[in-house]
C-alpha positions in Angstrom: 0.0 0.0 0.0 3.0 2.5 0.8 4.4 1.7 -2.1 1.7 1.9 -4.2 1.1 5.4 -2.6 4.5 6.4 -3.5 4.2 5.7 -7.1 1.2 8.1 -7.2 3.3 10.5 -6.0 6.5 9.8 -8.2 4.0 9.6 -11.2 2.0 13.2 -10.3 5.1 14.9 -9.4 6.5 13.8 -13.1 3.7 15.4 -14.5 3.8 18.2 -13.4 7.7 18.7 -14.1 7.2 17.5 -17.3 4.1 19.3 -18.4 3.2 22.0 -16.2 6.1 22.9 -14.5 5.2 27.0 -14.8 1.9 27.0 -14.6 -0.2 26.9 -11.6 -3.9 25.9 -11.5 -5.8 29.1 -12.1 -9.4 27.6 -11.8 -10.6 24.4 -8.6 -12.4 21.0 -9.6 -16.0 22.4 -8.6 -15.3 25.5 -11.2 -14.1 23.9 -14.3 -16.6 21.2 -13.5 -19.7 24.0 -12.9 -18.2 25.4 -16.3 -18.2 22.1 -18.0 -21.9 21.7 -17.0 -22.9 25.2 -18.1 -21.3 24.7 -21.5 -23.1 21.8 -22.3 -26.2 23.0 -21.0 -26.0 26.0 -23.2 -25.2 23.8 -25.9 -28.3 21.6 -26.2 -30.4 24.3 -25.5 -29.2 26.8 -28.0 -28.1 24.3 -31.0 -30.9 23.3 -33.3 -29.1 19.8 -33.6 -26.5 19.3 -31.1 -26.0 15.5 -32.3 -26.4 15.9 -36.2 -22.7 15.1 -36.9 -21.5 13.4 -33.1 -23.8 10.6 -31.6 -25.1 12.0 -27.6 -23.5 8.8 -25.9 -20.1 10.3 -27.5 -20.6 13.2 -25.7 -21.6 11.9 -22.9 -18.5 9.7 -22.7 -16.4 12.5 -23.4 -17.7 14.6 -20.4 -17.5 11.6 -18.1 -14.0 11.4 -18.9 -13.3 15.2 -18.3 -15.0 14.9 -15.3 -13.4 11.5 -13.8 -10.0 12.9 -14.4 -10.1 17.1 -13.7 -8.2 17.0 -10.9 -5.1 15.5 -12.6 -5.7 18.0 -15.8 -3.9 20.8 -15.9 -6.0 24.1 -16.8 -4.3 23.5 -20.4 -5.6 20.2 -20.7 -9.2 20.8 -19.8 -8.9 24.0 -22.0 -7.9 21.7 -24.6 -10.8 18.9 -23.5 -13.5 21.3 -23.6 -11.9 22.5 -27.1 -12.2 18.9 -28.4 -16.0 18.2 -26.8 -16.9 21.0 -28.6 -15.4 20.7 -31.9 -17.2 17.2 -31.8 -20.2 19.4 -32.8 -19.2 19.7 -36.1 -20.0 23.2 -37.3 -17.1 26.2 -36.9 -19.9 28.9 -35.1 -20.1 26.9 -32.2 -16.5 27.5 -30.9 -14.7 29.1 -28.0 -13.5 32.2 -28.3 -12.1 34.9 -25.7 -9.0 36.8 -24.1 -9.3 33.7 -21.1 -8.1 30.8 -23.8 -4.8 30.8 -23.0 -2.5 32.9 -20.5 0.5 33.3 -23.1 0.5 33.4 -27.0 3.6 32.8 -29.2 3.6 35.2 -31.9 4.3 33.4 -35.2 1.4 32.3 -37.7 2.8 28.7 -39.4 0.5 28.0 -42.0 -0.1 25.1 -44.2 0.8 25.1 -48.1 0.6 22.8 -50.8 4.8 22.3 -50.6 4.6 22.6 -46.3 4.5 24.7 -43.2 5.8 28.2 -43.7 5.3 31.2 -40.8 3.3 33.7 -42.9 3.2 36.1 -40.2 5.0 36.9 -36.7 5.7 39.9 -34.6 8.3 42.0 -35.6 11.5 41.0 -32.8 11.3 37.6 -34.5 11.1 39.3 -38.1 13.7 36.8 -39.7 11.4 33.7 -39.2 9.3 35.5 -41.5 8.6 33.2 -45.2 10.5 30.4 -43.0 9.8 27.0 -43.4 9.0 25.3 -40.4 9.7 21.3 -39.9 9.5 21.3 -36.1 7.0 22.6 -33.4 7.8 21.9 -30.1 8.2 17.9 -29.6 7.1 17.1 -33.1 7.1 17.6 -37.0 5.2 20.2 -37.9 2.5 17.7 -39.8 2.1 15.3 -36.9 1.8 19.0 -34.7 -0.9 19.8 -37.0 -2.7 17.0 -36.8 -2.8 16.8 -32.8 -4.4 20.0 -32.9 -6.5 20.2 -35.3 -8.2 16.8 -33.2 -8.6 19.5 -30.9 -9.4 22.6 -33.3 -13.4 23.5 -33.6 -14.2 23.6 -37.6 -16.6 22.8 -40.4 -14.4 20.6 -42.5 -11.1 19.6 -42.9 -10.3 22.9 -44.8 -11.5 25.1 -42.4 -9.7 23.6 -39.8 -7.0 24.3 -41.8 -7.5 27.9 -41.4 -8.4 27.4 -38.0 -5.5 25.5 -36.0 -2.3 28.1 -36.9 -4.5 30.1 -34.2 -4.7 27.3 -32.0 -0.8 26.9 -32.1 0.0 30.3 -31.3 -1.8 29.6 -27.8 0.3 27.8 -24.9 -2.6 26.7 -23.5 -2.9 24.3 -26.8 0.4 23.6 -27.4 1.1 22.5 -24.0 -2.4 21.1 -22.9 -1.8 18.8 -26.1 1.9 17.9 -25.2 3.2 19.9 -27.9 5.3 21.8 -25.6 6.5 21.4 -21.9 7.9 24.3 -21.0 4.3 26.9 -21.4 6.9 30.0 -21.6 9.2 28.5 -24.5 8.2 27.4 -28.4 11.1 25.8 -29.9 11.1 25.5 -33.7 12.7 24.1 -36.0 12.9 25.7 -39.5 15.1 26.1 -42.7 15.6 29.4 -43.7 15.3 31.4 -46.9 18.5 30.0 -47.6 18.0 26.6 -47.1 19.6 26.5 -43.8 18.2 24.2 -41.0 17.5 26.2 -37.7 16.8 26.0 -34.1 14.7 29.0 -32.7 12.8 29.7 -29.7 10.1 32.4 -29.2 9.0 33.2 -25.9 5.0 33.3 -24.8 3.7 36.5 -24.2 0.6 37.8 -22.1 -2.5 38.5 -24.9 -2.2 42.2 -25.7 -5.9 42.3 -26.6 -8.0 41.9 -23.7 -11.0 43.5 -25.3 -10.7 41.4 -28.8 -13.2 38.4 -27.5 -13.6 37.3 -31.3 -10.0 37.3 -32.0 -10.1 39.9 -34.6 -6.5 39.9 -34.9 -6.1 36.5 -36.6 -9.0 36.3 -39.3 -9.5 40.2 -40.0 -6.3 41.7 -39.4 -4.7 37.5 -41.0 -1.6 38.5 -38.2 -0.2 37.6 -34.7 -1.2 38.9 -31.0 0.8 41.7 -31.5 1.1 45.2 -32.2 4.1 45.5 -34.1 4.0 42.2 -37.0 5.1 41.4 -40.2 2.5 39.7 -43.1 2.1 40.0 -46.2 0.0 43.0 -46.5 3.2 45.0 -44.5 5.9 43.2 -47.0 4.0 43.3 -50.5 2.4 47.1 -49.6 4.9 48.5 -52.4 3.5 46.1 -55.0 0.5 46.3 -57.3 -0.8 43.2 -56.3 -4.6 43.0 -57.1 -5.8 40.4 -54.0 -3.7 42.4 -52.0 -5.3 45.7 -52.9 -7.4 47.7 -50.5 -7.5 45.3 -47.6 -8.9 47.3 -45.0 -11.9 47.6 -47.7 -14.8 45.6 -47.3 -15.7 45.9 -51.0 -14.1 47.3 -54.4 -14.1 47.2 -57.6 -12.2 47.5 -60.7 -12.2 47.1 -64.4 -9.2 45.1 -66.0 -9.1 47.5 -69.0 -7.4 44.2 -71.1 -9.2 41.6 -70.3 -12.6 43.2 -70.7 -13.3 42.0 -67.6 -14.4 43.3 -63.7 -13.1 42.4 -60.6 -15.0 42.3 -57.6 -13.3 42.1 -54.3 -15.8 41.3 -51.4 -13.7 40.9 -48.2 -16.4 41.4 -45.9 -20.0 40.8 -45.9 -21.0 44.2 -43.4 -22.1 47.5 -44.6 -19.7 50.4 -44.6 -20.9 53.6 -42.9 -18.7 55.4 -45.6 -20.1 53.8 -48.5 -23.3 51.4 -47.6 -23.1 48.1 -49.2 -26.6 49.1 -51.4 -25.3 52.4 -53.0 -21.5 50.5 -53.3 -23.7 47.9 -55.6 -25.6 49.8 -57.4 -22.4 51.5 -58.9 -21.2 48.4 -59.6 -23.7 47.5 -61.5 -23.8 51.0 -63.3 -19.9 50.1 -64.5 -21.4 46.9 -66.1 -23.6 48.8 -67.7 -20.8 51.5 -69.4 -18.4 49.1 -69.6 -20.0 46.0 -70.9 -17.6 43.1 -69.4 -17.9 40.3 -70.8 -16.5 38.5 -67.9 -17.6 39.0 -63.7 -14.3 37.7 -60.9 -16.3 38.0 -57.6 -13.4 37.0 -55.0 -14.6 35.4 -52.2 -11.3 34.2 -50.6 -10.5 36.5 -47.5 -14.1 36.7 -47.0 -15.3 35.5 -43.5 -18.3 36.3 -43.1 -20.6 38.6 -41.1 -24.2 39.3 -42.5 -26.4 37.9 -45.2 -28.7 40.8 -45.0 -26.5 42.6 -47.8 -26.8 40.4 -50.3 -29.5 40.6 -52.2 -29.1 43.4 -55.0 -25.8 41.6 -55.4 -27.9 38.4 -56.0 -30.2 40.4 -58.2 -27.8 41.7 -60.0 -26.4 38.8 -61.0 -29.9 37.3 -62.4 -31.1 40.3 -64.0 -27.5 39.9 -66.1 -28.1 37.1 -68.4 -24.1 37.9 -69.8 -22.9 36.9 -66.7 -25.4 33.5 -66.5 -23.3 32.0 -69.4 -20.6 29.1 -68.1 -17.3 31.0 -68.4 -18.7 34.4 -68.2 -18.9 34.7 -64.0 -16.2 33.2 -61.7 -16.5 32.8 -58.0 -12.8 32.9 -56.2 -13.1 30.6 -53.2 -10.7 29.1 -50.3 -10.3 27.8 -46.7 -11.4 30.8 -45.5 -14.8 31.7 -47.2 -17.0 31.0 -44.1 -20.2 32.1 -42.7 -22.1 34.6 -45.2 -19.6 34.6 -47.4 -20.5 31.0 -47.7 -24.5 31.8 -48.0 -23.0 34.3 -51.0 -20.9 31.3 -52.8 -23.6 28.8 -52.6 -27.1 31.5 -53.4 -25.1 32.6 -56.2 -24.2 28.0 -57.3 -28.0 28.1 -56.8 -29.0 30.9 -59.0 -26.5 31.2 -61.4 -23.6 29.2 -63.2 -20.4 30.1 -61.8 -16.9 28.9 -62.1 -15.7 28.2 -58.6 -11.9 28.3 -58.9 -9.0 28.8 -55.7 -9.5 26.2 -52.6 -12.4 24.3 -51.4 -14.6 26.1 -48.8 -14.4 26.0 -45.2 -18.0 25.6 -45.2 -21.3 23.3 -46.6 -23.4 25.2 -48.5 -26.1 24.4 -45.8 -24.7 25.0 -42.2 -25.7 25.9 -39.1 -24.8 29.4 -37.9 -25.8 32.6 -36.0 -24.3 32.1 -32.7 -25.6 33.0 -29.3 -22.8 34.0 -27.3 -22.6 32.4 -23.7 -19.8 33.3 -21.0 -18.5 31.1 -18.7 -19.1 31.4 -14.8 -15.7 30.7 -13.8 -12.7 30.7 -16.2 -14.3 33.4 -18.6 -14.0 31.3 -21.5 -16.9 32.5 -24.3 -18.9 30.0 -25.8 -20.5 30.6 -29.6 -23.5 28.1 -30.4 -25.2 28.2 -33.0 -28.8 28.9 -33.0 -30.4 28.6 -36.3 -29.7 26.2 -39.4 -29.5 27.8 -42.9 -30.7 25.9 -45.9 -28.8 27.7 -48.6 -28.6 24.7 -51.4 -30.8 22.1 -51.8 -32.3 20.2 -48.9 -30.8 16.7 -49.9 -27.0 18.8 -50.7 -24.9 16.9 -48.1 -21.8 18.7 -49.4 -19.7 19.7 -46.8 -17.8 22.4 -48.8 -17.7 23.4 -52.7 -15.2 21.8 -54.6 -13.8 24.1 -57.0 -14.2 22.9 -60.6 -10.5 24.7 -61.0 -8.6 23.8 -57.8 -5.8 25.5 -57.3 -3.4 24.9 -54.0 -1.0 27.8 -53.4 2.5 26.9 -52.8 5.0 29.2 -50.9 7.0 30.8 -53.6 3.8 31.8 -55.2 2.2 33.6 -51.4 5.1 34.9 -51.0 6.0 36.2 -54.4 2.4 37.8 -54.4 1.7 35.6 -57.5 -2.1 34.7 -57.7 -2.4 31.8 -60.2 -5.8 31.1 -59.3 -6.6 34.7 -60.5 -4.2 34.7 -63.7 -5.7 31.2 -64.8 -8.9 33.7 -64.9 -7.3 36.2 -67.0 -5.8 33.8 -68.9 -9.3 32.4 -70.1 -11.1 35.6 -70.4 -8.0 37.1 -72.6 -8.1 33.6 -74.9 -11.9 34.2 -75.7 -11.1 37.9 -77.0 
């Protein structure tokens, strides 16, 4: 009995020098377990559906577990538990958001590309990791790190969570809840440089400088790092005419490409600007097709996330009442991992009611999702919880789709992001100029 006692000990004390060895519980049993009952009570009241993708007895399992082991967890590891009952949902608006996920973020974006992992942004003191490959997170190859959490990451699809887990791996809380990391101050990677040359390189968590960003505005509108003071592609191509690139901090624009008879219409955002509402923004747009007579319509969808449908319909009645544009080859629809939310209700009304092109990435949506989040905080660690309240039947009721496949897939590589080359785009141009 003593020495079975003793090898508790021994076997607690090396977990917490192995895992946890600087962090201290923030949060008791009774709290995350009054928080773990309150999440899941929101939940299956606020979800039309709460078991459409994951069977009850799943989660029900799940939550016994959590609750049979807290006291050994870590406050990473039930972050990262309560991360992985919810992302058994199934649909990206029911997530966790908030300031409270995780004490210290490590700030370097590694993204995923057709050729590997490359950090795509990261705060300025650790500027030369910037375009880097990387080949090593913490403990494991940047893949197999990837794939740990992304079990863990809340998403619609595989392609979504894509987009989804280089947020999660700039949280210690992730990273170390999932083993990734055992030190929660210290990320070590390893990368190979512009040159080609293999590197070790740590970067050192840092408090959240955002307190007041709950949604986390910083990684899918500003596509940066928790800091003030980054690098990205929008600060290292800003001298470049580089037409995806353009007006950023635009919600919508336009512009006629003069040679290929042809207009591009950039629709980053789906909100209405106070300096130029969505509804008079349109109706010039649709004055220009008028004057200019395009024979072809690019409506780029890519770094569009979302926000309201409510906008789109003289966009959608635009496109009807233009037969030109309901030709095959005459209106193109740029998609990718990103397009999310109404963005997605725009892609798939305007599959529906016209016949577009898709071409870039697959979506990181299904044409019929479920969205429109209540928003729920938790009593005790703070952590906010998005459910989604209402289910949206955007394409046909028997489309079990869980994104749109573009019928021109095109995977960037590095050398092209970084080069600001947009093949998906010139393959566009490339087609409209042929059929002059």
């Amino acid at each position: 009995m003593i020495l079975f006692i003793q090898l508790i000990v021994a076997l607690s004390f090396c977990r917490i020098s192995q895992g946890q060895a600087t962090n201290v519980r923030n949060y008791s049993d009774i709290e995350w377990n009054c928080d773990l009952d309150s999440m899941y009570g929101f939940m299956r009241k606020t979800h039309p559906d709460l078991y459409w993708k994951t069977p009850q007895k799943e989660f029900d399992n799940l939550i016994r577990e959590i609750k049979s082991n807290i006291t050994y967890f870590t406050d990473n590891e039930i972050i990262t538990r309560f991360s992985k009952l919810v992302s058994r949902v199934g649909d990206g608006h029911t997530t966790l958001m908030g300031s409270k996920l995780s004490d210290k973020y490590f700030p370097v974006r590694i993204e995923y590309f057709k050729d590997g992992y490359f950090v795509t942004a990261v705060a300025v003191k650790y500027s030369f990791l910037y375009g880097a490959r990387v080949l090593k997170i913490g403990n494991y190859s940047s893949e197999k790190a990837f794939e740990i959490t992304g079990n863990s990451t809340i998403a619609d699809n595989k392609w979504s969570k894509l987009y989804w887990t280089p947020r999660n791996l700039m949280m210690s809380s992730f990273l170390n809840g999932l083993r990734i990391i055992d030190n929660t101050d210290i990320l070590t990677l390893q990368i190979s440089d512009i040159n080609g040359k293999i590197k070790t390189v740590e970067v050192t968590g840092e408090a959240f400088p955002f307190p007041d960003d709950q949604f986390h505005m910083w990684f899918w509108n500003k596509n940066s790092v928790p800091d003030t003071n980054y690098l990205n592609i929008l600060t290292e191509t800003c001298d470049k005419d580089i037409l995806r690139l353009k007006n950023s901090d635009k919600p919508y624009w336009f512009e006629f490409l003069e040679d290929y008879n042809t207009l591009y219409f950039c629709f980053n955002s789906c909100e209405n600007s106070s300096s130029d509402p969505f509804p008079e923004f349109i109706d010039r747009l649709w004055k220009a097709v008028e004057i200019r007579k395009p024979e072809k319509l690019i409506i780029d969808l890519r770094n569009n996330f979302g926000g309201t449908n409510d906008y789109l319909k003289p966009l959608m009645e635009g496109i009807i009442s233009h037969n030109q544009f309901n030709q095959k080859g005459h209106l193109f629809v740029m998609i990718s991992r990103k397009t999310f939310s109404a963005a997605m209700h725009c892609a798939s009304w305007i599959e529906k009611s016209a016949h577009p092109v898709f071409v870039g990435e697959p979506t990181g949506a299904a044409p019929n999702h479920y969205a429109d989040p209540d928003v729920y905080k938790l009593p005790n660690s703070g952590l906010y919880l998005l459910v989604s309240s209402k289910y949206w039947q955007n394409s046909f009721p028997d489309d079990k789709r869980v994104w749109i496949e573009p019928e021109l897939k095109v995977e960037v590589d590095s050398k092209e992001y970084f080069n600001g080359k947009d093949l998906a785009l010139e393959y566009i141009l490339d087609y409209a100029q042929k059929k002059k």
